[in-house]
Every structure is written in structure tokens, then in C-alpha cells.
C-alpha positions, 0 to 999 in steps of 0.5 A, spaced: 477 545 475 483 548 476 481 554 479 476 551 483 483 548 486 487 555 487 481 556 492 481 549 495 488 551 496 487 559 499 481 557 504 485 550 506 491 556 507 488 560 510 483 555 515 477 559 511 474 551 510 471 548 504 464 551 504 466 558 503 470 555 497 463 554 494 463 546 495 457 547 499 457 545 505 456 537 505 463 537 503 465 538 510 461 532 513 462 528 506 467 521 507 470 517 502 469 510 503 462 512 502 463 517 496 467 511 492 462 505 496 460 503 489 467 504 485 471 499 490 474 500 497 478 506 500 483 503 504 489 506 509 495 504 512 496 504 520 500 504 525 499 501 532 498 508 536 494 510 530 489 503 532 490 502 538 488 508 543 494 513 543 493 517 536 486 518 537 484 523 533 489 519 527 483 513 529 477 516 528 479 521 521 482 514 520 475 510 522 471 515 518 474 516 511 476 509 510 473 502 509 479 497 509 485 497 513 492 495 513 497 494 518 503 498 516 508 493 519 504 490 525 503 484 520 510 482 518 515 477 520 519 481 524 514 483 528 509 477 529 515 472 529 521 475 532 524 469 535 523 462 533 519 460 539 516 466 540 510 469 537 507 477 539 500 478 537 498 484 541 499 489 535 496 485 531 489 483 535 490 491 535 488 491 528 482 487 528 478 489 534 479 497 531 476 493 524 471 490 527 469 496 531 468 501 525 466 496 520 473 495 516 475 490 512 483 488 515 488 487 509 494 483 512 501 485 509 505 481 508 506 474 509 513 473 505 517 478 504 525 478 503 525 484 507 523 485 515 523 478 516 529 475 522 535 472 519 533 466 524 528 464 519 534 463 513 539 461 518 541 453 519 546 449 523 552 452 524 554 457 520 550 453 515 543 456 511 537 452 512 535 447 508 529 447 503 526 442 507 528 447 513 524 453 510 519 450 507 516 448 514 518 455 518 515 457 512 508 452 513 509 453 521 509 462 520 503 462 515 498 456 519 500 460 525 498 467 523 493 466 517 490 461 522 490 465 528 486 471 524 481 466 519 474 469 519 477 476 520 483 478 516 479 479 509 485 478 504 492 476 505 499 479 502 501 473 501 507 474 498 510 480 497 515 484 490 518 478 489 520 480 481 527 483 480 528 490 478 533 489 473 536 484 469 535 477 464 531 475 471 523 474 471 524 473 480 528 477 484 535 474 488 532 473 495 533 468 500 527 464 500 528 463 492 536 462 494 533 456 499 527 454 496 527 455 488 522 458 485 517 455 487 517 457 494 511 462 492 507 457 489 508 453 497 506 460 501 499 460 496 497 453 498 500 454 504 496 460 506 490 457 502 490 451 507 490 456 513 484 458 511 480 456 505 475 463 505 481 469 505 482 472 497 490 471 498 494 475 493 501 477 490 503 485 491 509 489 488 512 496 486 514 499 480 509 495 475 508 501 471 515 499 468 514 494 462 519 489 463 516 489 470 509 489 468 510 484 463 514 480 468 509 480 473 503 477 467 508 471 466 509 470 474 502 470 474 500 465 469 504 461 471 501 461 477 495 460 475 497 455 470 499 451 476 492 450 480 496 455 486 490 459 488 492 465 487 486 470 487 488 477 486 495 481 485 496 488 488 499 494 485 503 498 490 503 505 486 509 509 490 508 514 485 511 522 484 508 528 481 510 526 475 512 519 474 509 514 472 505 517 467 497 516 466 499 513 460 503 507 464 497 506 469 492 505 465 496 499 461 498 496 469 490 496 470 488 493 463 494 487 463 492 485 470 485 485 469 487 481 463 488 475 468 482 475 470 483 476 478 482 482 482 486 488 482 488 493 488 492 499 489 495 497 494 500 502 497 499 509 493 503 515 496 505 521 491 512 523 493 513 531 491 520 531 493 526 531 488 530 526 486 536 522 483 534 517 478 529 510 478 523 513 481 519 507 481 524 503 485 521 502 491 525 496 494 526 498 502 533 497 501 534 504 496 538 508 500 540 516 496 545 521 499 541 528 499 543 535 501 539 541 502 536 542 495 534 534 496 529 537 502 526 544 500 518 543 503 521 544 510 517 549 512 510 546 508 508 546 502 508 551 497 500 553 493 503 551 486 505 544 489 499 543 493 496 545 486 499 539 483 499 534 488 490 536 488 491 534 480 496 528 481 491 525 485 484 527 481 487 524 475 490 517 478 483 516 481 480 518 474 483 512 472 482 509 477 474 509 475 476 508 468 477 500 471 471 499 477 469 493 475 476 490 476 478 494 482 476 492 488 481 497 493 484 503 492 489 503 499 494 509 501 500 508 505 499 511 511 494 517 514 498 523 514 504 526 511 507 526 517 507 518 519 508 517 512 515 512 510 517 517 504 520 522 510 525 516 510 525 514 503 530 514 499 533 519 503 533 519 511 530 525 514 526 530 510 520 532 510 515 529 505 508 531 503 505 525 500 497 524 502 491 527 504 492 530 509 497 534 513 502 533 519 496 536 523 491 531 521 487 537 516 485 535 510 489 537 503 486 540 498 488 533 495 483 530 499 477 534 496 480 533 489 480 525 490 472 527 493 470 530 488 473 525 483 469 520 487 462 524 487 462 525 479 464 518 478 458 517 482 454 521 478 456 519 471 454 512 473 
């Protein structure tokens, strides 16, 4: 396999192209969301340009490789829901005619989340933070309007979005909807969400659940919820890994406790950083911010082959336990289409040059596409 690799990365550096690899020349035309059709769906993160006509070519590799969508950030409150008075769906309408269009199911992120959302939603008379009873309804009012607006044609809802903590004796993370609400304000987002429409798989998604304190923390939310009748019907695992964090070992147990559940699981945001870094890869709150220097950033000019070999091994192996758990996974979604649009430039460093995805800021597939295709076609054929 290894080998079969060295060559996908020659003839990918060279441009010589994967038939002349000994791939046969299928793998050229091959798709992934017909490759994995009877594992689970392959997802992608987008952004507006990417879906509504200006990053064509982004739409259409975008349109034939994958079978579900995410909006990137065109869901989320700030952009949606500005202004107390003011709601801007142009974006998103986006979103649903390029899913109708291409036959994609349309995943919507996220409905309450203690990022990205304006500070008017926390703010009450005065100098004075709202009541409970104030956030519940813009809360309510949020949900109905958006949920509502897309019922029939957003598949499943991000509902409530990393509100576990990272650290210490607390199960929940200190956020202003737990500070204002209490903890049951995620309880009121799923009935909230379930109200608005009946039929949409309603989820919680968070980060970093590979470590044990989390993982086991996310189980007590989850039951917990479940105990109470909140009509919760999947969780996401969003699997912002590295090349070398978390280890398989790690991933395997994730899958196995949610599952455990009883609900659907997804991988909801999967990116692989090859960049160094300082500490605490598995935080992937918005808000961690690092200081780099030139040795923080060493791919500017491209990836090296050894790299492109690893992140192809990292890949093939990750989906290789994916497999493993089929029958749980519903959607296996990568955050973002190229390495380019990627947000792990930006993370936890501003400014680098990161090397994430399947394909390159050329639009190109990587030699860890083909690896997450082959994957595909040998899990098929062992079934």
C-alpha cells in the first residue's frame, strides 16, 4: 500500500494522473458519495461563493464528489439573525437550491452556539443581561424562524453546538446561554427545534470527544437528555484531528460509546492539520488563539511528498475505522473542500499555510483523496 502511495504522490507531482499510477482508468471518473453510497453519506462544508455561482468549478467537484452539504458559517446566528429585527436569508436560500439541485441532503450548523452569535442576543435592559425568560423567547423566536423557514428541506439541524467544557470538574461549558438559561437551555433548543419541524434528525455536535474526560462527559449529557424525553436523535463527532493525534485507538472508542446510545452518529467536521503545534491538539474551541513563528508554518511553498504520504495514510486509516462502524455512521462530512478555504490557515495561528483536505488550493485531488477512494472501493468489495 505504501508503495501504491509513493506513486499517487509522484504522478500527482508531477501531473502525470492516476491511470499511469496503475489505478486503472476509472479512478479518474470514480465519486465518493457513490463509492461509500452503502457505508454512510459523504459530506462538505461550503461557502456562499462555493454554492451560489462564483467558485464554479469549487461547486461542481463539490456537487459530484459529495452527497450532503453544510454551510460553513451561512447558518449560524450572526449571520442569519444579525440584528433583533432582522433576518437575511439570501445566503442560505443558497444552500438549498444548490442541495436540490444536485441531489444533496442540506445538514444545517448551527442553531445555539456560545460563538458567532451577536451580543444582542445576551444583552437585557440597561447595562443588564437578559432574563432567562428573555432568552428563552429569542431563543424560541431564532429556532421557529429558521427551522421553520427550511422544513421539508434541511435534513438535520446542528442544534446545539460544543457545549461540554474542556476542562475542569464541569460536565457543561460556562457560556452565556447556561449563565442566563441554566442547564436546561439545551433541553429547550431540541423541543424548541422539534416544534418547528417534526420530521428533521436534530442533533448535538462537538469537538475533542476522543478525550476521556470529554467523551465520557458527552455520554452523561446525552443520557441525560435522553432520560428526559428531549428529542435528541443524533450526536456529531467533529474530528479536527492531526497527523498524529488522536490515535486510532481513540477514535475507535468515540464511535463505539456514542453508538452505544442508541443514536446516529456522524463525523461532522473532519480535517487533518499537518502543521506543528504547541499543546492541546484537540481543542478546537474558535476562541484558542497561539503565537507562531516561521518554524510554526513550514509548508508555504507546498507539501513535501513524506507529508503527502502521511496525511494519504492518515486518511486511509481513519476511514478504515470508519467502516468498522457503518452500521452507526450515518455521514462522514469534511470541513471545507480545499486546502485553500480551509479554516485551519487561521487556526490556532492566523496566517499559515495549512494543508488539510482532499484536494489542493488548485482544486486538484490529493494523493489522499485517492486513499479515501480506495478505502471506499475495498470496504465495498469486502461486504
Amino acid at each position: 500500500m505504501t508503495s501504491r502511495f509513493l506513486r499517487l504522490v509522484r504522478a500527482f507531482t508531477l501531473g502525470i494522473g492516476v491511470a499511469a499510477v496503475g489505478l486503472g482508468a476509472d479512478a479518474a471518473r470514480a465519486k465518493l458519495r457513490e463509492v461509500f453510497a452503502d457505508d454512510f453519506m459523504i459530506g462538505v462544508a461550503l461557502s456562499t461563493a462555493q454554492v451560489d455561482g462564483r467558485e464554479r468549478r469549487a461547486g461542481e467537484i463539490a456537487a459530484e464528489q459529495f452527497a450532503a452539504v453544510t454551510p460553513e458559517n451561512d447558518l449560524k446566528w450572526q449571520s442569519l439573525h444579525p440584528q433583533p429585527d432582522r433576518y437575511d436569508f439570501k445566503a442560505a436560500d443558497a444552500y438549498v437550491e444548490f442541495a436540490r439541485t444536485h441531489a444533496m441532503a442540506l445538514i444545517g450548523h448551527a442553531l445555539v452556539w456560545h460563538s458567532q452569535t451577536p451580543a444582542w442576543v445576551f444583552a437585557g435592559v440597561g447595562d443588564k443581561p437578559a432574563t432567562r425568560e428573555l432568552m428563552l423567547k429569542r431563543m424560541r423566536d431564532h429556532i421557529h424562524a429558521v427551522v421553520g423557514r427550511y422544513k421539508g428541506k434541511v435534513k438535520g439541524w446542528d442544534v446545539v453546538n460544543e457545549a461540554l467544557s474542556d476542562s475542569g470538574d464541569d460536565i457543561l461549558r460556562d457560556s452565556l446561554w447556561r449563565r442566563l438559561i441554566g442547564d436546561d437551555f439545551i433541553d429547550h433548543a431540541f423541543r424548541f427545534a422539534r416544534d418547528a419541524d417534526p420530521d428533521a434528525e436534530l442533533y448535538y455536535n462537538d469537538y475533542g470527544l476522543e478525550d476521556e474526560r470529554k467523551r465520557a462527559n458527552c455520554v452523561t449529557l446525552l443520557r441525560g437528555l435522553l432520560a428526559r424525553g428531549v428529542p435528541v436523535t443524533g450526536v456529531g463527532t467533529q474530528s479536527h484531528f492531526h497527523l498524529d493525534y488522536p490515535s486510532l485507538a481513540a477514535v475507535d472508542k468515540t464511535l463505539a460509546a456514542l453508538s452505544g446510545l442508541g443514536l446516529t452518529v456522524m463525523v461532522t467536521e473532519l480535517d487533518v492539520d499537518v502543521l506543528p503545534y504547541r499543546e492541546n491538539p484537540g481543542i478546537a474551541d474558535i476562541s484558542r488563539r497561539e503565537t507562531g513563528n516561521q518554524a510554526m508554518d513550514p509548508y508555504t511553498a507546498g507539501l513535501p511528498e513524506a507529508i503527502q504520504v502521511k496525511l494519504a495514510h492518515r486518511y486511509r486509516d481513519l476511514f478504515a475505522v470508519y467502516q468498522r462502524h457503518r452500521d452507526a455512521i450515518t455521514r462522514v462530512t469534511f470541513w471545507g473542500l480545499d486546502d485553500r478555504q480551509s479554516w485551519l490557515n487561521d487556526f490556532p495561528i492566523a496566517g499559515r499555510t495549512n494543508h488539510p483536505l482532499l484536494f489542493d488550493r488548485e482544486l486538484k485531488p490529493k494523493p489522499a483523496f485517492f486513499a479515501v477512494l480506495q478505502t471506499g472501493k475495498a470496504g465495498g468489495a469486502a461486504k
